[in-house]
C-alpha angles and dihedrals in degrees: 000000000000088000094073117092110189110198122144140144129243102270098050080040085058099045085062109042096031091181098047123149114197116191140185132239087269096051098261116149103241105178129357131188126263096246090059098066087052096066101028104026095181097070113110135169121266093037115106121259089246092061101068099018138055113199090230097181115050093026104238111182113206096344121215140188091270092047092045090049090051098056087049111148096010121119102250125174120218130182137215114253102203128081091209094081123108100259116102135335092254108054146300123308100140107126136183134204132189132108142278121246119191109235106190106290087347140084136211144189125208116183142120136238110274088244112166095183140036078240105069088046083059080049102058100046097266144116139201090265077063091073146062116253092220097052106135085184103065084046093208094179093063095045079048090065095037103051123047092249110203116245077238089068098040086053090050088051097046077052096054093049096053096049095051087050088051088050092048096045091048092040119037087195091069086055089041095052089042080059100048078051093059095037092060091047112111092213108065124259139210139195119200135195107226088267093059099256119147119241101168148010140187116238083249094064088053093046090056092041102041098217125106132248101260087049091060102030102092096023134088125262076231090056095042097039107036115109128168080251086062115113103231090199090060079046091055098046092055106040089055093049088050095049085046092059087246136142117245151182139204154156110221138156110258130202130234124203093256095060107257128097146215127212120249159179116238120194115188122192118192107230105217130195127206094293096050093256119137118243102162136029119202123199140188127199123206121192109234104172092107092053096046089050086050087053091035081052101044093046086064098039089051077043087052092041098050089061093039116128089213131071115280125198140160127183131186137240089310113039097272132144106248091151138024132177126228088246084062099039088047088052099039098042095222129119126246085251096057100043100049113093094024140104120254096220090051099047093045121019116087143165097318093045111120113240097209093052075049086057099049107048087044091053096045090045094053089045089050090242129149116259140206129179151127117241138174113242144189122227114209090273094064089252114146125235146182122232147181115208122192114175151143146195118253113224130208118232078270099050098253125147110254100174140309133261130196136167129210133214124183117221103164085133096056101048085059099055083050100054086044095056087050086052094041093042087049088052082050095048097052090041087052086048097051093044089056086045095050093051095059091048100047086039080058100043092047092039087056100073098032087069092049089052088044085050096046092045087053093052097044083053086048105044099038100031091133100041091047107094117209099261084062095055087054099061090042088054091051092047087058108051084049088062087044091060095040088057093051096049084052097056093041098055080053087054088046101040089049097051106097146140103269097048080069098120121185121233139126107264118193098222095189090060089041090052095043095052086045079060103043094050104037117081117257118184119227102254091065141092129214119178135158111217111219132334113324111211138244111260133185104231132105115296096212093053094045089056088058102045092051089037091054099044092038093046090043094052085050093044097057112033112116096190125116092228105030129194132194116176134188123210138159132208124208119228135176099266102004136041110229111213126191154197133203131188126170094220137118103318134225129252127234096245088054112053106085084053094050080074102052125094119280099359115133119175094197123043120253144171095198088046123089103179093246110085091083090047090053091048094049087049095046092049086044096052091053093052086247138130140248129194143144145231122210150177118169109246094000103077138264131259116205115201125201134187124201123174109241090232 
């Protein structure tokens, strides 16, 4: 391709990329093609490129030199800002896209408008003259196919082809700047001689192939390109298109020098001179690998989403059904027939549908967003369902919406067994309620007449001190003390039946203040000492039930030493997620056999009148309601060491 020497003016530039935008270093528009002030007539020289133009894919805030170099040779798509150009009456929406090529200090965009009809070329003010006849862009063989062109237009266009042979067959720089043209595309062209025989290739087109251009220049698109992957029927077709002098288009497996191939989309169009007669052939070549392993894709996903268990839909463009699976059509109770064309949400959503699940899936849907909710539906029967909906919408390499996908799950079931466990947690909950009630009553009723015996027994001790022998007193005494630890189980099954769950409260307690006071205000024998080692932290937890889970542990280690000097120390130990608190004593001793009873409700393993075999139970409740862990750590005659774990939130 060194042979080539591109060198051209303003006016013959213009005639090839019609729709050219040449700025300077600082971003001002220096020179813009003709076509350009057709269809946005307030562009002017001197003004900077922002001001009349956004750079809409890729994205590109406040560009600047450095950004636009960068995206050099890449397809971009850019806007127009301002609502005075010639596209419709209610605003701007006339876009280009194209690239930008570096020239020296300069830049400069070729492109071409994003038409998808001759009549929205009539629209904006242009014709067919307004364009380049080799611009793969515009695609005009495809609008060709697509519109009833006059005899009168296809005239016009075999005109235009013969007068820019003739100018490229007058002028060499017309046929060097239509090169630079196909050099810059990002798809790879070719130019044949009538025989086939390449002249001439875009570096794209050696990039896809692999092989280099001395390898291509002299052979046939058929030699480079055929593979044993290669559809002979899709060959046929476009080699006697070629050999007709015929425009053609096909997607065909296409070789590469290693051996392997790409599919791809080949796009031949016939050259002609003044007779008629072809004297040249362009292509272009399209990679469409991509595109067959996304249909290749698509055509086992719709395979997995015919046998899934679950609800399959998806919907176009618009939100409507284009394909169902049989697990859909089996929960909703409609035919493929009926259900094709429609809306889901019409067809299924009814009075208990929540209209705020309604709104969601309506505003993620419209911005092309995922979605995930649960939603009550109707089947065709009239019969109500739960069910859960996940989809997205799938997006073109433009962003475009191509179409919508959901899945449904029912979980109708669930949704009952969840209803169930709210209504069983509510019964617990009352149960738990009236219980707690119960136990306040009965402690009441049983603490009533405790107090009277305690009063008679008082006055039998006043009023007959001196005839009451000592024997007597004793009895009276025992009886006393009886009453005493009646009182005290009492009031320990009320402190047990009200710990629950839902009486955890949330505050910072100081347990260092809360151990000290339980130290202040128990009674410690003399003989005994009570000490907190370090600083014991700030917890969040509920003041009232931490009083009672240190004064429990710290009164039962006193209660029970039998040594002459005794020691109970408090401690904490700071892990990652909880703090681990403990308390030693250098007491009894339990033995191993004993230590998961130590825990259960009115078991005490030594004898005593100030014990009411609860202190260890309420303990145990309060640690299980904060998540936490008790344990202990014992050796008989030695001490005990209780552990406790408490998360730190």
């Amino acid at each position: 391709m060194g042979a080539f020497v591109f060198s051209f003016d303003e006016g013959n530039f213009g005639k090839i990329f019609p729709f050219f935008i040449l700025l300077d270093k600082e971003l001002k528009i220096q020179s813009f093609g003709n076509s350009i002030s057709k269809i946005y007539p307030v562009v002017t020289t001197g003004k900077l490129f922002t001001d009349y133009f956004n750079i809409k894919r890729p994205y590109i805030d406040e560009p600047t030199l450095t950004k636009l170099k960068n995206s050099a040779n890449q397809l971009l798509i850019i806007e127009c800002k301002s609502p005075e150009c010639n596209c419709t009456d209610s605003g701007c929406d006339v876009t280009l896209r194209g690239q930008f090529s570096v020239m020296n200090d300069n830049i400069v965009f070729i492109g071409s408008p994003w038409f998808v009809s001759l009549e929205e070329i009539k629209k904006n003010n242009l014709n067919l003259f307004d364009f380049a006849s080799h611009d793969p862009l515009l695609d005009l063989l495809q609008l060709l196919r697509n519109q009833e062109v006059t005899t009168t237009e296809l005239q016009e266009l075999l005109k235009i082809n013969n007068e820019q042979k003739n100018e490229l067959k007058r002028d060499k720089e017309e046929l060097n700047k239509l090169s630079l043209v196909a050099s810059a595309n990002e798809n790879a062209i070719v130019f044949t001689h009538p025989d086939a025989e390449i002249f001439w290739c875009n570096d794209a087109y050696t990039e896809l192939t692999g092989f280099e251009v001395d390898e291509v220049i002299g052979r046939t698109p058929v030699e480079i390109g055929i593979t044993d992957k290669t559809n002979r029927e899709a060959l046929k077709q476009m080699i006697e298109s070629f050999y007709s002098g015929k425009s053609f288009d096909v997607e065909i497996p296409h070789g590469r020098k290693d051996g392997s191939y790409f599919w791809s989309r080949t796009k031949g169009q016939p050259i002609y001179d003044d007779n008629g007669k072809v004297v040249q052939y362009f292509a272009m070549i399209e990679d469409m690998t991509e595109a067959k392993k996304q249909e290749e894709r698509l055509q086992l996903l719709s395979l997995i989403a015919q046998k899934n268990i679950n609800a399959v839909v998806i919907c176009n463009e618009e939100g409507r059904i284009e394909w169902v699976n049989n697990s859909f059509l089996e929960m909703s109770g409609y035919t493929e027939e009926e259900v094709k064309g429609q809306k889901p949400g019409e067809m299924l959503q009814g009075e208990e549908t929540n209209p705020e699940t309604i709104k969601y899936l309506n505003r993620q849907i419209h911005q092309g967003k995922p979605f995930n909710c649960e939603i009550v539906n109707y089947s065709k029967s009239g019969k109500k369902y739960w069910a859960k909906i996940q989809g997205q919408a799938i997006h073109d390499k433009y962003g475009n919406i191509n179409c919508y996908f959901a899945i449904e799950e029912d979980i109708t079931k669930e949704k009952n067994l969840e209803r169930q466990k709210e209504e069983l947690l509510k019964s617990l909950e009352k149960s738990n309620k009236e219980l707690e009630d119960y136990a306040q009553i009965v402690s009441h009723d049983l603490k009533s007449p405790l107090r009277s015996i305690s009063s008679l027994i008082a006055w039998i001790k006043e009023d007959n001190e001196e005839e009451l022998n000592e024997q007597t007193k004793s009895y009276l005494q025992m009886i006393d003390d009886k009453l005493e630890k009646m009182d005290h189980l009492i009031q320990g099954v009320l402190t047990y039946s009200k710990i629950d769950k839902t009486d955890i409260a949330k505050e910072k307690v100081n347990v260092h203040d809360v151990v000290s006071n339980i130290i202040n205000i128990i009674h410690i024998p003399p003989h005994i000492s009570v000490k907190i080692k370090g600083k014991l932290p700030v917890i969040k937890a509920d003041r009232f039930r931490m009083h009672q889970l240190f004064q429990n542990l710290i009164g039962n280690a006193v209660t029970y030493i039998d040594k002459p000097e005794g020691n109970v120390e408090i401690a904490v130990k700071e892990l990652k997620q909880h703090y681990v608190f403990s308390v030693k004593d250098n007491g009894p001793g339990i033995a191993e056999a004993d230590k998961e009873k130590i825990f259960k409700v009115f078991h005490s393993l030594v004898k005593s009148e100030k014990s009411s075999g609860l202190g260890l139970s309420i303990v145990n409740k309060i640690v299980d309601n904060y998540k936490g862990k008790i344990w202990i750590e014992s050796e008989v005659g030695v001490g005990s060491v209780f552990f406790v774990k408490i998360p730190k939130t």
